[in-house]
Wavefront OBJ file of the C-alpha trace (Angstrom):
o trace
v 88.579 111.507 98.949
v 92.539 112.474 98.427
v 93.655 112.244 95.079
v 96.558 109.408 94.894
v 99.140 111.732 92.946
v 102.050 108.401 92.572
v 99.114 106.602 90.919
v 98.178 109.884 88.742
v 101.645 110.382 87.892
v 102.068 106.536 86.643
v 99.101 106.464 84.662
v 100.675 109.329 83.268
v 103.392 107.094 82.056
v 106.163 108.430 85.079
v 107.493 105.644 86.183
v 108.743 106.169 90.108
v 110.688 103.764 92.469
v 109.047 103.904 95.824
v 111.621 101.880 97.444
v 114.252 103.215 99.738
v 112.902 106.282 100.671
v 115.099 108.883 102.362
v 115.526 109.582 106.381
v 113.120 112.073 106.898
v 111.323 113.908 109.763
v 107.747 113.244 109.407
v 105.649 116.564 108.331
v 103.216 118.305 106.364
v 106.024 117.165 103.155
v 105.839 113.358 102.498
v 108.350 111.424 100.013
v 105.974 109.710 96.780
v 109.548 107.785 95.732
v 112.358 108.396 93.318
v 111.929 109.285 89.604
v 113.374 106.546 87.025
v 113.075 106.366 83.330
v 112.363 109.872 82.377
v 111.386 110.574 79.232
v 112.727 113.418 76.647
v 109.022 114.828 77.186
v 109.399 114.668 81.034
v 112.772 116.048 80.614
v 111.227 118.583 79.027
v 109.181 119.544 82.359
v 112.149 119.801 84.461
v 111.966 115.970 85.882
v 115.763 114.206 85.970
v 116.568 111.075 86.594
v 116.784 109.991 90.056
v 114.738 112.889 91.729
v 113.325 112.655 94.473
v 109.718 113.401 94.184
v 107.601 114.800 96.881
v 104.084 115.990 97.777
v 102.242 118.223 100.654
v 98.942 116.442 100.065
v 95.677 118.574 99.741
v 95.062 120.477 103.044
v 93.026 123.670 104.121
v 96.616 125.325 105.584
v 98.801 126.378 102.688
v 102.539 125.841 102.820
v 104.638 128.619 104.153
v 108.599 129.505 103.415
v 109.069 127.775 107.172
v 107.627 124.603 106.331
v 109.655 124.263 102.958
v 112.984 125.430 104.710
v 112.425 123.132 107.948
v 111.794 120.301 105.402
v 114.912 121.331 102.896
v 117.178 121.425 105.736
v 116.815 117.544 106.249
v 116.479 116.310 102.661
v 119.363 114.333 101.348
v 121.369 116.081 98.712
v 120.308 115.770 94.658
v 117.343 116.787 93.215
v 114.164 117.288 94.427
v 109.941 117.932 93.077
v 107.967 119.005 95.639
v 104.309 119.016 94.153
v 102.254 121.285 96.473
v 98.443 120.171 96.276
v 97.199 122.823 98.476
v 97.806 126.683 98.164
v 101.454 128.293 98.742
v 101.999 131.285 100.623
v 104.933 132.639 98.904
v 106.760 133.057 95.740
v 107.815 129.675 94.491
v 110.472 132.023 92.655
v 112.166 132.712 96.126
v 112.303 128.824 97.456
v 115.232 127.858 99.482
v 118.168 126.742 98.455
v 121.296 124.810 99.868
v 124.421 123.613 98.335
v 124.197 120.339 96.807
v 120.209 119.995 96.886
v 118.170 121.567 93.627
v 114.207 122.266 94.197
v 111.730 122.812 91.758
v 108.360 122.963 93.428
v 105.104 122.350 91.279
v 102.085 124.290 92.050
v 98.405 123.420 91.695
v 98.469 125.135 88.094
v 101.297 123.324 87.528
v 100.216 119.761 88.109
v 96.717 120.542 86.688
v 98.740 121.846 82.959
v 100.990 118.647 83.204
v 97.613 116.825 83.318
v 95.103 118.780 81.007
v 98.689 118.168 78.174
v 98.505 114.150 78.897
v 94.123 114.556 77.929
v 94.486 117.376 75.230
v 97.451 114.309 73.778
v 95.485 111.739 74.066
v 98.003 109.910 76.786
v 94.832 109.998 79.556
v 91.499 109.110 78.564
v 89.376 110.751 80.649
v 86.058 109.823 78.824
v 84.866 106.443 77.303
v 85.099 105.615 73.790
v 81.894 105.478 72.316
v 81.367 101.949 70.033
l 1 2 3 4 5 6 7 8 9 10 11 12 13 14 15 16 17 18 19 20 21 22 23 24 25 26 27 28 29 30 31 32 33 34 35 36 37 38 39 40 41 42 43 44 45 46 47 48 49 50 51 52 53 54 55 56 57 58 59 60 61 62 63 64 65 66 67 68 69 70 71 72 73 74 75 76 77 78 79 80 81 82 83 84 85 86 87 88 89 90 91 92 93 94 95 96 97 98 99 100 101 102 103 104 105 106 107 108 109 110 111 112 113 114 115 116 117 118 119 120 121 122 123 124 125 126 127 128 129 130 131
């Protein structure tokens, strides 16, 4: 079963707009909706107002440079979070760039730390309390 990351996120307290979404080529990259609300703590993490947040899904084939250029070329200008649920063949160091359009790209240690912070907090519960 494929983990629903815009539901993770919220429950997380993110709050995302998934109206609207951009004009897009379909591909292994898929737009989860537009970041709204962010927190000082979210901030924090490199999420701005207004991003554009997007995910690869979990998949056997990691993403390559190609895919994330091909993809880049076509997304509208601002800022974008590309979470990457499967593995990534290159250095997310050397991601693409173009004028106009900022990446960050969140690995599988990444999302996993953003999520062991909200349990170790106490923001997700991932046990019952006992009465």
């Amino acid at each position: 079963m494929a983990l629903d990351m815009v539901a993770v996120l919220r429950r997380l307290g993110v709050s995302i707009d998934t109206n609207s979404p951009p004009l897009t080529a379909p591909g292994v990259i898929s737009w989860f909706g537009r970041l709204i609300d962010v927190t000082p703590e979210q901030s924090n993490l490199g999420m701005k107002e207004g991003m554009e947040l997007w995910g690869t899904g979990q998949g056997f084939a990691s993403l390559d440079i190609a895919g994330v250029e091909s993809w880049f070329f076509d997304a509208p200008r601002g800022n974008h979070l590309l979470i990457a649920e499967r593995k990534i063949s290159f250095d997310v160091q050397n991601t693409p760039s173009r004028e106009g359009r900022n990446l960050v790209i969140w690995t599988l240690k990444d999302i996993a730390a953003f999520i062991g912070h909200a349990v170790i907090d106490g923001r997700l519960q991932i046990l019952e309390e006992k009465t």
